[in-house]
VEXPA-277862 format. One record per residue (C-alpha): x, y, z; residue in one letter. Coordinates in steps of 0.05 Angstrom, whole numbers, plus 5000, padded with zeros to 4 digits. Layout:
% VEXPA-277862
XYZA/...
This chain:
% VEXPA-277862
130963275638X/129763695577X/123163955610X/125464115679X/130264575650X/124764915605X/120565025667X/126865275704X/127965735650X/120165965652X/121566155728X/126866595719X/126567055647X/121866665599X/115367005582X/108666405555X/109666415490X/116966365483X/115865725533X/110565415489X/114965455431X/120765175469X/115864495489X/112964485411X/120264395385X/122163905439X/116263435415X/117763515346X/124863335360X/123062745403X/118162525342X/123462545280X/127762145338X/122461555348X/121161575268X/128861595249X/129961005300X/124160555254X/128160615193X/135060485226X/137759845249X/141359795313X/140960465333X/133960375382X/135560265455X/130859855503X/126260465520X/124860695452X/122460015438X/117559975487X/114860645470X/114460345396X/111559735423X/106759995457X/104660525405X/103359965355X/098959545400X/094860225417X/095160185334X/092959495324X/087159475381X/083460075345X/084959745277X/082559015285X/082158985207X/089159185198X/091758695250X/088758135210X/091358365144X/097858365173X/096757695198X/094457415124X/100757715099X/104857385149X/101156745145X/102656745069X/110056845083X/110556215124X/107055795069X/111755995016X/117555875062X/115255285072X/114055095003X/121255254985X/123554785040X/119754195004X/115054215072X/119253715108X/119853735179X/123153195227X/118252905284X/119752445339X/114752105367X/116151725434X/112151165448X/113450985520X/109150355537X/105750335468X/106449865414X/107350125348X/101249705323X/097450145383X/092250565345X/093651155381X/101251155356X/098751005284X/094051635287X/100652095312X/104151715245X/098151845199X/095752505210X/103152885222X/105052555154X/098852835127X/101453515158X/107953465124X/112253165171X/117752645171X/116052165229X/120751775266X/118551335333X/123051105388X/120750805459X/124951335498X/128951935491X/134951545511X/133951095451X/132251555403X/138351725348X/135252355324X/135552605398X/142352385412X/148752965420X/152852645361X/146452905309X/147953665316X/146953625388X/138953325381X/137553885350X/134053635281X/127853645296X/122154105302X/116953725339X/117453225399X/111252725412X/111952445481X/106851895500X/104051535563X/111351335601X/114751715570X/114152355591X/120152295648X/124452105594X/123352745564X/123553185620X/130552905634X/133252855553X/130953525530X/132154145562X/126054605559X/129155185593X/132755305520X/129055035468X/130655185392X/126155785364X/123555245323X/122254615365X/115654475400X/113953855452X/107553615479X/109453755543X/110154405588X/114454315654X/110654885687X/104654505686X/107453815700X/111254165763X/105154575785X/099953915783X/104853485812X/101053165874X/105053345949X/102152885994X/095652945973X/095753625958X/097654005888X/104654275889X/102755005868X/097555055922X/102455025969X/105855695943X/104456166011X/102356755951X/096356355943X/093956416015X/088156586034X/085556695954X/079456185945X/080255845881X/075155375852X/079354775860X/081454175920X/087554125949X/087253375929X/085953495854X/092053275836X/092452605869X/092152015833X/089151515881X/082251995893X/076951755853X/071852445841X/067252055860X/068551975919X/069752745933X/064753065990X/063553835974X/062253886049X/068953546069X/072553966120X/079253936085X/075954156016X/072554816041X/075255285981X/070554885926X/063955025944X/065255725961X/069356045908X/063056275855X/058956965878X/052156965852X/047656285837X/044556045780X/036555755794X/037055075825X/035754615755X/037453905787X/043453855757X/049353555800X/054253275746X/061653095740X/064853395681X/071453215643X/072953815603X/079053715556X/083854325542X/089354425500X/094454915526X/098155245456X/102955705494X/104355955571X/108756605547X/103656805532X/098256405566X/093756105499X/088355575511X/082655265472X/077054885500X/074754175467X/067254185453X/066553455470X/067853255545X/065252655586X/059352725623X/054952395683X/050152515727X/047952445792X/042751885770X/047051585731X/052451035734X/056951075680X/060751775647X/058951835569X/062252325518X/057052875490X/057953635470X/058354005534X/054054605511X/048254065485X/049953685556X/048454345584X/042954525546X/039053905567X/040153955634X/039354745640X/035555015584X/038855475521X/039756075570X/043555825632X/047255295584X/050855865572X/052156145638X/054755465661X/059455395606X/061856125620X/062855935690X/066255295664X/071755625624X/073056255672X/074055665735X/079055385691X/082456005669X/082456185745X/087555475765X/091055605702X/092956285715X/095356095792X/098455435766X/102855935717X/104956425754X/107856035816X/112355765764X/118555965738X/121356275680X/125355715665X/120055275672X/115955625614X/117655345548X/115355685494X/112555265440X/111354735486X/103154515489X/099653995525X/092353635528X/090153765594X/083453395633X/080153865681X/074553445726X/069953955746X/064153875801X/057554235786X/052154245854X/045054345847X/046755085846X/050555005777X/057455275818X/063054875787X/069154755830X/075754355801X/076653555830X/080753385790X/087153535748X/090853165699X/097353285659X/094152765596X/087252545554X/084052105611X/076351805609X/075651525674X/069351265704X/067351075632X/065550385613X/067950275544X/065249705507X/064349935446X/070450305446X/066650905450X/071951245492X/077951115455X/075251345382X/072852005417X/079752015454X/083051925382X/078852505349X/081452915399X/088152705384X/087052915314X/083653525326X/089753765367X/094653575322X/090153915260X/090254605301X/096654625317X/099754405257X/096654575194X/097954235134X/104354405084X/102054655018X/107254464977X/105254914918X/108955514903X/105456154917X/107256914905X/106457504951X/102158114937X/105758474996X/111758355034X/114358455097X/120058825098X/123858775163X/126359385200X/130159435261X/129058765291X/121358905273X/116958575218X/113759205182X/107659265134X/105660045120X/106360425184X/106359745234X/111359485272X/111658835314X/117958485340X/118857775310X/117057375375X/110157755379X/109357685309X/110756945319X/106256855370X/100457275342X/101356855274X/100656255312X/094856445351X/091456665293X/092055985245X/089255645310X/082856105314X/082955985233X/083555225248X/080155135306X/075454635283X/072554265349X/076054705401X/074255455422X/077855965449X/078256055521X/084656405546X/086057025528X/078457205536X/074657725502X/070657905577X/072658225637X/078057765679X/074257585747X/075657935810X/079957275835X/085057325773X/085558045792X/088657925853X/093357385829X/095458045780X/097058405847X/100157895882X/104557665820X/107258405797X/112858195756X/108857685720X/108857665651X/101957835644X/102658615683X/107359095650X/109059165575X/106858445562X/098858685585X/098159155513X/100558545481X/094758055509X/090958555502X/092958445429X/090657735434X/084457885468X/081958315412X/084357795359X/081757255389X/074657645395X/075057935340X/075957225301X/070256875347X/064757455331X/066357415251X/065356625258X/059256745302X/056457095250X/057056705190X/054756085228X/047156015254X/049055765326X/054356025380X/061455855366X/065655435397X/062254975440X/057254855392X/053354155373X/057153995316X/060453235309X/065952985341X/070253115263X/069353535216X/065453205147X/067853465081X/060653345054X/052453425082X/050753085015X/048252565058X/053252065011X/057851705024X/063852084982X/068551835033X/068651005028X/074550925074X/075950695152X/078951195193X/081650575243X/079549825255X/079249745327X/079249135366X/079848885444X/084848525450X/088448995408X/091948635345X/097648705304X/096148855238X/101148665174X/102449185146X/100349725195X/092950065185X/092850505127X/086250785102X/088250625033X/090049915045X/084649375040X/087848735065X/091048595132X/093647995168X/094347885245X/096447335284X/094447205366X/096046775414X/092746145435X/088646415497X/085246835456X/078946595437X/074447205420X/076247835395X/071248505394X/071848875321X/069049565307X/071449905255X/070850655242X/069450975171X/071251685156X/064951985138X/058651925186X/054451805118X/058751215108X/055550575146X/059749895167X/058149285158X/062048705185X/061047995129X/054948265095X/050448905084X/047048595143X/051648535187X/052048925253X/057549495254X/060849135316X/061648495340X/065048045387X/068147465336X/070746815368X/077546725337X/078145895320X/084445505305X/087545655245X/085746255194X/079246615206X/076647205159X/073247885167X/070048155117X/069048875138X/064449335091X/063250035070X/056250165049X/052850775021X/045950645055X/043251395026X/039551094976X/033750584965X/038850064969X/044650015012X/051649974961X/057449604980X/062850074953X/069249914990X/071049265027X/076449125082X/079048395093X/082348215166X/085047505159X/086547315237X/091346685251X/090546395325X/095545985347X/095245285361X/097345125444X/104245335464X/108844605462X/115644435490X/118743865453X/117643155491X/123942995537X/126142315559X/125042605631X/117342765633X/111242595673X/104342385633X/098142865659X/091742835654X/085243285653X/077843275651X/076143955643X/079544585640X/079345135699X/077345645656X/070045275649X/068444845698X/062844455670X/063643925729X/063644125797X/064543485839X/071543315785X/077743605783X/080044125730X/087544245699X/092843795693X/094143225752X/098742665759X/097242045722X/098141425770X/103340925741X/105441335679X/112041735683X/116341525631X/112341255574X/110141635514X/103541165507X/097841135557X/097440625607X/095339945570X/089439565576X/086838935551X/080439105553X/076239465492X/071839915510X/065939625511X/062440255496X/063340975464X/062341335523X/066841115574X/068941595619X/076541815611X/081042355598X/086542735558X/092942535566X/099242895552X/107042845566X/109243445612X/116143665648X/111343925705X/103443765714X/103844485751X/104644835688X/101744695625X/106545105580X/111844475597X/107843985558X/108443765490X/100343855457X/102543525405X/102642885437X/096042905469X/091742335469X/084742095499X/085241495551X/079141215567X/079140885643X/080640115650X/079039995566X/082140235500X/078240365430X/081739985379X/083540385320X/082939945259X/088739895206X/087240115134X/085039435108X/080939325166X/077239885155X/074939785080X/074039055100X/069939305153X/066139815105X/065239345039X/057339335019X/055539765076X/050940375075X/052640885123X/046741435134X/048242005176X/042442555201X/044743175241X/048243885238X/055544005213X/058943635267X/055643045253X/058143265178X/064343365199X/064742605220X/062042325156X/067342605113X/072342455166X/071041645156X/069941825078X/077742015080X/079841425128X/076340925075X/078441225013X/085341535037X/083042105008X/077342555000X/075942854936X/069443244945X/066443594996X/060944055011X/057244395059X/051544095043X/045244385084X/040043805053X/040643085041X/047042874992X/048142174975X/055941904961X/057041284917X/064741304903X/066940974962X/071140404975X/070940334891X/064640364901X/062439804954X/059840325013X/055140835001X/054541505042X/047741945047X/047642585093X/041042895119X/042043615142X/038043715207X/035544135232X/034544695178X/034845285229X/035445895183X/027045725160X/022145935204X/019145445258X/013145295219X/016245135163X/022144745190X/022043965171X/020843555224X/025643075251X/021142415233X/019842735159X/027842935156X/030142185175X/023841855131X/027242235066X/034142085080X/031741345081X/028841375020X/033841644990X/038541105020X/035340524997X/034839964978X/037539795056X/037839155091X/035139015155X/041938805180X/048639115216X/050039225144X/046339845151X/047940415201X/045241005216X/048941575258X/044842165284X/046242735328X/049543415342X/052143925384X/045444135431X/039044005392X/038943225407X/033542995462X/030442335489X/023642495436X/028342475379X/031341775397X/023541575403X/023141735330X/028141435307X/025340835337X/018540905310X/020141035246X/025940415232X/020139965270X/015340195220X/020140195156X/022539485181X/029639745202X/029939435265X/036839065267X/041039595239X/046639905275X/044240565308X/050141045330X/048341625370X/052542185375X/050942615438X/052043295448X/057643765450X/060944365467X/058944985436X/055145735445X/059345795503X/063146535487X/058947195481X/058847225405X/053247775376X/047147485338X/047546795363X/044946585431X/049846385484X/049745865545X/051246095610X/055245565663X/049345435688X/046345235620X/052644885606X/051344405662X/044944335655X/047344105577X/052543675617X/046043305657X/042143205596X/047642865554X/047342345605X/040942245597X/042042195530X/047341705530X/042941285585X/036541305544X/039841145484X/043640535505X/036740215542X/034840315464X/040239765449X/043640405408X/051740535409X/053641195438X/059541705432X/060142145479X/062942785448X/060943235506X/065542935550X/070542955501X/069343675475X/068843965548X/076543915564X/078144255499X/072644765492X/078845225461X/080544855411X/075044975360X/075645155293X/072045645246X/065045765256X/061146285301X/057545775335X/065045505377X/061644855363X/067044625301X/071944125315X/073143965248X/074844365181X/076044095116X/080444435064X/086344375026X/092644005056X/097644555070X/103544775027X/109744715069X/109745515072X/109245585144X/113745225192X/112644505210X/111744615279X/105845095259X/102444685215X/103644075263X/100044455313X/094544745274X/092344085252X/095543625309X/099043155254X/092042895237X/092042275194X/099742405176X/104242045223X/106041295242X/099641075276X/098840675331X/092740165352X/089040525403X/084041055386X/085441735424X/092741905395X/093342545349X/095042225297X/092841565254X/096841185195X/094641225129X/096540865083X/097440985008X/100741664975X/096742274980X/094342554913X/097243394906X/093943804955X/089844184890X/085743474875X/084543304943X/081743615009X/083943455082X/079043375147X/082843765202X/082243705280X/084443215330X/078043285372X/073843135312X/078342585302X/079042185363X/071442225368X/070841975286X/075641475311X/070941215366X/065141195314X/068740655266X/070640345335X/063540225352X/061240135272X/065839645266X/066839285332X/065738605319X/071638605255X/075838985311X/074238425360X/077137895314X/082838245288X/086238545355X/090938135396X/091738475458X/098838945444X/100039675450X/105339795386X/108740345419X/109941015369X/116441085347X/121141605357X/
């Protein structure tokens, strides 16, 4: 106004100079205004503020330096306010459908403690108490966590449209709204603005139910993809899907980084894989387009974030909010990327994950975020060389001026260049925007990005290049999307200065007690019955550290079948840079599996039988599961019989009591019993037994199931068993039955020396005799061989050979057949297919035949091990039905310890072999001077042996009763 009327004046009487003078003290005036209004609160109006504003960005963008000092000063401010607030901060973390054992909800607990936060965890919003109105209206906390399923619970608790200045949540509306799938189409492409504009990106991006790979680039309905890129890169061969992982900072104003790791595949290949997208690039392209590509990469994303944001709302823009975005991004043999696929979360389809490969990179993004977006407290006291002295709603050093929410945002920005780690700046972008996000400027004119809010990303532009060409050059290679690790290593000693795990993961996932801590060394986990194998890999800190799982030999995975009872893992941290690899740290995962779900036995039940079990059907042509047993509905005991068996391999089945046969978690396992068909074994009495055993020699040849046996009737004679061994040679026992029966053990055969060197059966059976004797040609002599699966027709020709020509003709021969084992996928020990499982099944009856026409007893423990092939014990063969140990303190309940060793050789007995349980008779010594064989498999089929041993005492002795069990 002031100047019109100066030129007004000129028309009419002024002369030139008196009108320059008249402009020269106007300015001036106007200049002691603007400077006057700096040093005095209150008194600036909205104008004068954006003429300051936008003087100090002119200020700042020729004076990079000074904006960065600034910045340091600020940054210093924040730690000592920190500091004097102890550095605790309140986080929620909601874990939806995860399980606080879940090692992704452990890594939120872990590395936000490390940051210096207080972390609480609730399922939902709704059931969180820090988040509830009676706490200060929710409003507590400075950071919300919100995890797979929970996200709508957080949309609807917490309202982002006024969040606290301090509060920040892993989730931003506006980009939850604008990738929301509309019937197959994304909900911001359907804003009419964005007509007609070709972004790189299909309208079905944003469904779930569209696999990418199923997505045609020639597809009528997806005709803005291929054609949204001007110019073409040489055709290199490369057609690829891309998952490129982002992490959104801020949307006022937009801030992105880019994740150097993404998950890669080809067109000739099967399976995605995770690698470093500029070394992916670089393979496939060379070192010169690499980098084109990855340009085109990050300005094709820039281009959907940009529309996605400004169809929004304001409302709809929170803040502080942030959020892990996965961008799916189709390159064609012309290298032209074009946007498939969209997703609000960390996802790694199309990737086979085995050896968890997937999840441990998805975790180290996890940590990565959380590292650049909160940096850790320092809790140490620290004093400013300069101070910031604040000014008419402005933060001032020297002659600059920013308002607090810029100066917020530009601090922030700036600690996540400093910290940027893994990720690289992509948005704002040191180049030139494209020609498509100038014309979403022009169609959007009041967005935040036009106007007064331009100087200020201009602001962030120059920081952010500014930042990126100082790292560039004190590093050798191109920042950002570099070919550095997945983590960051304190150390390229090449040592192992870290000896810790970073997480022990496992499929099924387990429990641990207490939860994974790197600093804790022991854990305990329990699992259900049904699970029988369980994959370990376990993840050390430091890429110079090596794992080893049992021994510094061991592999660094493996898939571990879980037996009965306790099982341990020894897990090991090795320094392998030297000559010889050091064991410096070691990790101990004791695993507890369950013994078979029981209900308690009703007087209203139905007996059932089974063969085999439907999970392995050994025998096609027979039945598998539980069926109806015909005649027995109401009796505890099996259907009697006055017949014994007149052999050891009778066919039969398991029998147990059962509200239902339809559903085997009605039955009571405890109970269970083998019934052979039409016959019973007797099960001899105490007495019987060391009658039957006085002045015998018992000689046993095999592997550790035939051991397992042996010590088994060792305990049934002498009521107790004070030594045992896993003896892998030949061990002779003279304390038995005070000291009438004698014991001898041959360990065959010796599969850990090599094949040349292995004794042969004939040379392993000729020592154990000699160490045996004197021994009488007679029934007072037996000999028991066999095993799980090495047995064959040639080895019973040896044995006959060899007691022909040492004059052993007429003793009693007991041959064990085979048995159930190497049927899971366990690493470093061969496995059986169902095919070689039935082929087993066909030999064992040749076996059993071939050994009979031999005038031999039998026991056939294949037929007995098949129906239970679960219920194995320790050992990575799944071949142990037996384990010997201590009795068990009464520290766990009974019902546990009854089912973990099926009551064996502790309850009233009854006369029939096959129960779970036999009498014994005599007090047990204390559990410290004594050891106990466990395993009702092992002992039905133990039972069976002294059966057969001792059938002729059993034949005199037993009248033909059943003494029913009592109750």
């Amino acid at each position: 106004m002031l100047l019109r009327r100066l030129w007004t004046l000129r028309r009419k009487c002024c002369t030139g100079p008196l009108l320059v003078l008249g402009i020269a003290v106007f300015l001036f005036y106007q200049t002691l205004m603007v400077d006057r209004n700096w040093f005095r609160p209150g008194q600036t109006n909205k104008r004068n503020k954006s003429v300051m504003t936008e003087r100090n960005h002119v200020l700042l963008l020729k004076n990079p330096e000074q904006l960065i000092t600034f910045l340091e000063v600020s940054r210093a401010n924040n730690e000592v306010r920190r500091s004097k607030s102890s550095c605790v901060e309140r986080a929620i973390v909601l874990t939806g459908q995860y399980v606080p054992s879940d090692t992704e909800v452990q890594l939120y607990q872990r590395v936000l403690q490390e940051q210096g936060y207080h972390v609480e965890q609730s399922r939902y919003a709704e059931t969180s108490t820090s988040l509830k109105h009676d706490q200060r209206d929710g409003r507590d906390w400075s950071l919300l966590i919100c995890l797979k399923d929970s996200e709508k619970s957080c949309l609807r608790k917490i309202s982002f449209a006024h969040p606290q200045p301090y509060q920040k949540v892993n989730i931003i509306p506006a980009f939850v709204g604008a990738f929301f799938d509309m019937g197959g189409t994304c909900r911001f492409l359907m804003d009419s603005r964005l007509s007609g504009l070709p972004l790189p990106i299909i309208p079905s991006a944003c469904a779930p139910s569209r696999p990418e790979q199923e997505w045609n680039p020639h597809h009528p309905g997806d005709e803005r993809g291929p054609h949204t890129q001007s110019g073409q890169l040489a055709n290199q061969g490369l057609v690829a899907m891309v998952k490129v992982y982002v992490m959104v900072t801020s949307v006022m104003p937009l801030t992105a980084f880019i994740h150097h790791t993404g998950l890669v595949k080809t067109h000739l290949e099967k399976n995605s894989y995770p690698a470093k997208l500029l070394g992916f690039f670089s393979q496939m392209l060379g070192p010169t387009l690499s980098l084109q590509a990855s340009e085109r990469m990050k300005q094709v994303i820039n281009e959907v974030l940009t529309a996605a944001l400004l169809v929004t709302t304001e409302s709809q823009r929170c803040r502080l909010c942030f959020q892990f975005l996965t961008f799916t991004l189709h390159y064609d043999a012309f290298v032209r990327p074009v946007v498939v696929k969209v997703q609000t979360d960390l996802r790694f389809d199309g990737m086979k994950d085995p050896n968890f490969d997937g999840q441990i990179t998805k975790e180290y993004l996890l940590e990565d975020m959380l590292k650049l977006l909160f940096p850790p407290c320092n809790s140490e006291d620290s004093s400013l060389d300069e101070t910031i002295i604040k000014y008419g709603g402005c933060e001032r050093r020297d002659d600059l001026c920013v308002s607090p929410d810029e100066s917020q945002l530009l601090l922030q920005f700036y600690e996540q260049l400093r910290g940027a780690g893994s990720f690289h700046a992509m948005f704002p972008r040191s180049s030139h925007p494209s020609d498509l996000q100038d014309d979403l400027i022009q169609r959007f004119p009041s967005a935040e990005h036009s106007g007064k809010r331009a100087g200020f990303m201009d602001l962030l532009e120059q920081l952010s290049s500014y930042y990126t060409l100082r790292v560039r050059t004190e590093s050798d290679g191109p920042a950002g999307l570099g070919l550095n690790k997945l983590h960051s290593e304190p150390s390229d000693s090449g040592q192992c200065v870290e000896p810790r795990l970073q997480q022990i993961y496992a499929d099924p996932a387990l429990v641990l007690t207490p939860p994974f801590n790197p600093w804790v060394k022991e854990y305990h986990s329990e699992v259900p019955f049904d699970i029988i194998t369980i994959r370990i890999r376990p993840e050390p800190v430091s890429k110079h550290c090596r794992v080893r799982l049992d021994d510094h030999n061991g592999p660094s995975m493996a898939n571990y079948p879980v037996g009965l009872g306790n099982s341990r893992i020894n897990i090991l941290v090795l320094d392998e840079s030297g000559m010889e690899p050091v064991v410096i740290t070691i990790y101990t995962l004791h695993i507890f599996r369950e013994s078979r779900p029981s209900l308690p036995m009703f007087d209203e039940h139905v007996m059932c039988g089974f063969i085999q079990d439907c999970g392995l059907v050994v025998r096609p042509d027979q039945p598998c599961g539980l069926e109806p047993v015909p005649g027995q509905r109401s009796s505890v005991e099996p259907q009697a019989s006055s017949r014994p068996c007149p052999s050891g391999d009778q066919p039969g089945r398991w029998v147990v009591p059962c509200l239902s046969c339809s559903d085997n978690r009605t039955c009571d396992w405890r109970e269970v019993t083998w019934q052979p068909d039409n016959c019973y074994h007797p099960l001899l009495k105490q007495p019987e037994l060391q009658k039957c055993m006085m002045d015998r020699k018992i000689l046993f040849i095999g592997d550790s199931t035939n051991r397992g046996m042996m010590y088994y009737l060792m305990e049934r004679v002498n009521t107790t068993l004070e030594d045992w061994d896993k003896a892998h040679d030949t061990i002779v026992y003279h304390n038995l039955n005070q000291g009438r029966t004698l014991i001898s053990y041959s360990y065959y055969p010796q599969f850990w020396m090599q094949k040349s060197q292995r004794p042969t059966f004939q040379r392993a059976l000729q020592q154990l005799i000699e160490r045996s004797r004197p021994l009488e040609n007679s029934p007072q002599t037996v000999l028991v061989a066999g095993g799980v699966q090495w047995l064959n027709l040639d080895h019973l020709k040896t044995i006959q050979q060899v007691l022909e020509r040492e004059r052993l003709q007429s003793i009693v021969v007991v041959v064990k057949s085979l048995g159930m084992g190497f049927h899971l996928p366990v690493d470093g020990i061969h496995t059986l297919s169902l095919t070689g499982l039935r082929k087993l099944d066909s030999m064992n009856k040749n076996i059993l035949e071939g050994a009979k026409c031999l005038g031999y007893e039998v026991i056939d423990t294949f037929s007995l091990t098949m129906g239970r092939y679960k219920e194995f014990l320790q050992g990575r063969c799944v071949c142990h039905f037996h384990e010997v140990g201590k009795p068990s303190l009464p520290t766990v309940t009974a019902h546990r310890q009854q089912g973990q060793i099926e009551r064996a050789a502790e309850s009233v007995g009854r006369n029939t072999v096959g129960g779970a349980s036999v009498q014994q008779t005599g007090d047990r010594p204390h559990p410290s001077l004594s050891y106990h064989v466990m395993g009702a498999v092992n002992q039905v089929y133990s039972e069976i042996l002294l059966s057969r041993v001792c059938a002729s005492d059993v034949h005199n002795a037993t009248t033909h009763q059943h003494q029913h069990r009592p109750s």
